[in-house]
N, C-alpha and C positions, 0 to 999 in steps of 0.2 A: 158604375156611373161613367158615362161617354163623357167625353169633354174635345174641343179642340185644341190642339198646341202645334204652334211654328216654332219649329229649330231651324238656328241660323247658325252660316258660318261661313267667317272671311279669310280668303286664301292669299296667297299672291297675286293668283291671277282673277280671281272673281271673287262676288259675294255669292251663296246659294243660299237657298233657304226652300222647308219642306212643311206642308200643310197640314197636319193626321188629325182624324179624328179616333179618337182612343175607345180602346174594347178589346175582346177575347181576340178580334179579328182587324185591325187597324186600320182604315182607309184612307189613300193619302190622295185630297182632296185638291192640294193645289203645289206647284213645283217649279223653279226657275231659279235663273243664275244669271246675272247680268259681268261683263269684263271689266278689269281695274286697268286701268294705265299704267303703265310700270312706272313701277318704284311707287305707285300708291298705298299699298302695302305689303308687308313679308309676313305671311303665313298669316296668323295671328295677329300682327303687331300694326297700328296703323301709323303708315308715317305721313301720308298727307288724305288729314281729316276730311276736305270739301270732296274730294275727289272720292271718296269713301261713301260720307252722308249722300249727292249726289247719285251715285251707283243704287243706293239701299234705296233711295225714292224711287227710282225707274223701276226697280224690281217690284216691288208694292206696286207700284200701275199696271205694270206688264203683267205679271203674276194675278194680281184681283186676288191677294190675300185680304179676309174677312176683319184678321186681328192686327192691333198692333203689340201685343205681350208676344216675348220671343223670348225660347232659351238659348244661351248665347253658346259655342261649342267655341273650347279655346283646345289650342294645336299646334301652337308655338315650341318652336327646335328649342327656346332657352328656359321651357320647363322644366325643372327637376322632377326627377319620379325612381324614386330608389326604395328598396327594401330595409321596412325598418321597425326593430322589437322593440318594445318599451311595457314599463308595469301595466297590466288591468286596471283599469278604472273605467267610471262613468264618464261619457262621451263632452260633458262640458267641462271635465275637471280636465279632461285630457286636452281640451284646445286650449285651456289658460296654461298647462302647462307645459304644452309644444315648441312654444316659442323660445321658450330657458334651456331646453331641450338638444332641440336643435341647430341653435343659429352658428354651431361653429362648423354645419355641414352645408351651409348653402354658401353662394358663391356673392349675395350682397348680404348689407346689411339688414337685421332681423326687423326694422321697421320698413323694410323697401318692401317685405315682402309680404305674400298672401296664401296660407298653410293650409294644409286639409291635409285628413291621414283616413286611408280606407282601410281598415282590420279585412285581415285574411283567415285568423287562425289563431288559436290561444289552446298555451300547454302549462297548465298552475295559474300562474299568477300572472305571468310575461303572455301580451298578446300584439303577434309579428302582423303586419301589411305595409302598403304601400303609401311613404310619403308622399306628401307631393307639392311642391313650392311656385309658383309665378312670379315675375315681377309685379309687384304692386302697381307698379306706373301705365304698365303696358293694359291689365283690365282695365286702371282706371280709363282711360284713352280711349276703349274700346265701348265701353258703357255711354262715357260723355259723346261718341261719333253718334251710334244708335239712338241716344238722348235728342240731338241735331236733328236728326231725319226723324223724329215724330215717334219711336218706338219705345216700349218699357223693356227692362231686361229685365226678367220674370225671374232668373238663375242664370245659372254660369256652368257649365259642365266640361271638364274635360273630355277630349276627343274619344283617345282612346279608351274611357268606359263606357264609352255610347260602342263602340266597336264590340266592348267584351259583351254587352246586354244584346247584341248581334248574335255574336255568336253563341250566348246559353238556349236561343232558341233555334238552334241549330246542332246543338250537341244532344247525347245522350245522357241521362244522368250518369252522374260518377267520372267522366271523359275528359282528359283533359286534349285543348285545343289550341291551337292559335287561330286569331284572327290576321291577317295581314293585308292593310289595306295603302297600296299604291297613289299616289297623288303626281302631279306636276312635278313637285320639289319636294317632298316629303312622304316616307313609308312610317308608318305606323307599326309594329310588331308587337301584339298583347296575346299571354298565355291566360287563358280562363280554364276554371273548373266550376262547375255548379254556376256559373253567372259569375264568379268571383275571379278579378282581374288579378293573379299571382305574378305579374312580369310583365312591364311598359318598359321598349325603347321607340324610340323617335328616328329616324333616320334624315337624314337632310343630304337627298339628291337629288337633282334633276332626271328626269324619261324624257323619252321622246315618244308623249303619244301624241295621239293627232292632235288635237288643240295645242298642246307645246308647236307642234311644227309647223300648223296653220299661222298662231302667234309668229313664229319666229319668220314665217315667209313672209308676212305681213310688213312686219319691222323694216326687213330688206328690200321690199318695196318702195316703204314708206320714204326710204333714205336715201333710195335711188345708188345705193353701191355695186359696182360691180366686183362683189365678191363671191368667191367659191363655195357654194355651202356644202357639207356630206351630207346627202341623201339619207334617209335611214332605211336599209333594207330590214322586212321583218326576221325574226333569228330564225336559223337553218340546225339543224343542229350534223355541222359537219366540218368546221374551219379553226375552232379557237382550240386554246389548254384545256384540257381537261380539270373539271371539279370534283372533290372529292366529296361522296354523301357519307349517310350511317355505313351503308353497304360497303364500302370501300375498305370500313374498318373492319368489314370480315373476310376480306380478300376480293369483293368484287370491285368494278371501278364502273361507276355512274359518269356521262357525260354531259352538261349543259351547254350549249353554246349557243352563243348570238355573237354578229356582227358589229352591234351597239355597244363601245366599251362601257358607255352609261348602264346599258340592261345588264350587260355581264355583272358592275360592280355592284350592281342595288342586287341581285338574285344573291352573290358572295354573301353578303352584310345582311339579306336578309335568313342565310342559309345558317352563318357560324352563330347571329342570335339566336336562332330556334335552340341548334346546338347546344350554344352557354347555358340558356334556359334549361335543358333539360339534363345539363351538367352539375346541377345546383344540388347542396346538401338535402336530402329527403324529396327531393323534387321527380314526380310522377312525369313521364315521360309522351309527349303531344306524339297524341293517334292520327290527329288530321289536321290539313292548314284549310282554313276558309279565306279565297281571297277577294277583293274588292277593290272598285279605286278605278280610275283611269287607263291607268297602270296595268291592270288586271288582261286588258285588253289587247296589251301588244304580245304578238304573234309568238308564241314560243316560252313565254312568262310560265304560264301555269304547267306545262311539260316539264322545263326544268328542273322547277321546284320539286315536282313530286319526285322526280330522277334522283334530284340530288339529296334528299329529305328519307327518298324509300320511305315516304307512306300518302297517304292519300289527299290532294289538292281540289276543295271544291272551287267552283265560281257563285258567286252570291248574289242572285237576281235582285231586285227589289222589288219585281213581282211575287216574290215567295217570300217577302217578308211585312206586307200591305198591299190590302185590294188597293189596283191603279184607278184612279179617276183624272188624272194628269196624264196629256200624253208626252212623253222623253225622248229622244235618240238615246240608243245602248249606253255610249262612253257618259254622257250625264247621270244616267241610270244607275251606272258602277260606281259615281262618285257622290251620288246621292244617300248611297248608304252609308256612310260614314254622318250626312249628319241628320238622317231618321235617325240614326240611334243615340241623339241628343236628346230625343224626346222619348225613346222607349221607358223614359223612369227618370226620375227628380234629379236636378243639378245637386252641384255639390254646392 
């Protein structure tokens, strides 16, 4: 049975939100992204409400979205999301008893916060997956802005498993993958098998892709400074240190470079996670990186990776993952997919 659903999700620098209508074959119906004001919010978190509510109304005009029920994609750097085994049980014995559980590994207190735990895997009796904690305060905030601007929140889904539901339709059975998807201020790095997200980190840097740097000319406009900005050249690969990939460790040397210490240090951080990941006790080792995001986009990103990784880097259309009925520029395109796959399957 078809249905419609909008995924929404608020970044730093904008809100997007994405239209689908659901089936074997998905079609995404309607698309846009309106800008926040800086410091309106940070990733996920809303620090000034009107200017948010505001934004989410203009998008709803400009857009000519149909509904107002949204699932809401959270993506906040101060999510927990850790590896974690605990006895078998049935699914509500387990959230009543998550709490007593685990409050001496989150970073507030066990009523600040908002639990959910994804199973991975179960050997006897102990079944291992992915905790995963938010501040309470922060969905609330985010629920009551949407609430303002006229919307229901239907669910609440974190980022990264709309990324892993991404990528199970992109892998082979049995394969494991990463997804990695590039933002403004934030990379995403989730290992999947079967659809099943084995390994969430979060990264919190800044890129320089075009919209960052349109933004930031804009700014220096706006202020009228005469200051010096660094141009970004796109990466060359011929000037920096050299990186070490898998291959390295069998005597070959893989080299990545860019110009941008910013691209250099997010490719590092998203290279030595892959790594950790597939350093992990019994952990099956990522055949392929799927990448996505803004990010995805700047000149030299997707070479590296594969360079330094020694295995294979796709690019992630969002024409290959729902007929277009929206039309997008590329880099929205790329960052669009991070939150179709808010709706490719139920929040948490």
């Amino acid at each position: 049975m078809t249905r419609t659903v909008i995924g929404l999700e608020i970044t730093e620098e904008s809100v997007r939100a994405v239209e689908v209508r659901t089936g074997r074959v998905p079609v995404l119906l309607a698309a846009g992204s309106v800008p926040l004001p800086p410091d309106a919010a940070h990733d996920s978190e809303v620090l000034d409400p009107e200017a948010v509510t505001l934004a989410v109304r203009q998008l709803w005009s400009r857009a000519g979205f149909k509904s107002r029920s949204v699932v809401l994609g959270l993506g906040s750097r101060r999510i927990l999301v850790r590896e974690y085994t605990t006895q078998a049980m049935h699914p509500r014995l387990l959230r009543q008893a998550l709490p007593f559980q685990v409050q001496d590994l989150l970073p507030v207190p066990i009523d600040q916060a908002v639990l959910d735990f994804y199973p991975a895997s179960q050997s006897g009796d102990q079944v291992t997956g992915l905790l995963v904690a938010a501040v309470a305060e922060t969905v609330e905030q985010l629920v009551s802005t949407l609430t303002a601007a006229k919307l229901e929140v239907e669910s609440v889904d974190l980022m990264p498993f709309g990324l892993a539901r991404i990528a199970a339709v992109r892998a082979a059975a049995g394969e494991t993958v990463a997804m990695v998807h590039i933002t403004d201020h934030t990379t995403y790095v989730v290992v999947v098998r079967d659809g099943i997200p084995l390994f969430v980190r979060i990264i919190p840097i800044d890129v320089p892709t075009t919209a960052a740097r349109a933004r930031a000319e804009a700014q220096r406009d706006d202020t009228d400074e005469q200051v010096e900005v660094e141009t970004f050249t796109p990466p060359s690969l011929s000037d920096v240190a050299p990186l070490r990939s898998r291959a390295s460790m069998r005597g070959d040397l893989a080299i990545a470079e860019a110009t941008d210490p910013a691209v250099v240090d997010m490719v590092r951080r998203v290279q030595s996670t892959v790594q950790f990941a597939d350093s992990r006790p019994g952990a099956a080792p990522v055949t392929s990186v799927h990448l996505s995001g803004a990010g995805a986009a700047i000149t030299g990103v997707q070479a590296a990776l594969a360079q330094l990784l020694g295995i294979r880097v796709d690019l992630v259309e969002l024409a290959s993952l729902a007929t277009m009925k929206a039309p997008m520029d590329a880099e929205s395109a790329l960052d669009l997919v991070g939150t179709l796959g808010v709706v490719f399957g139920e929040g948490i």
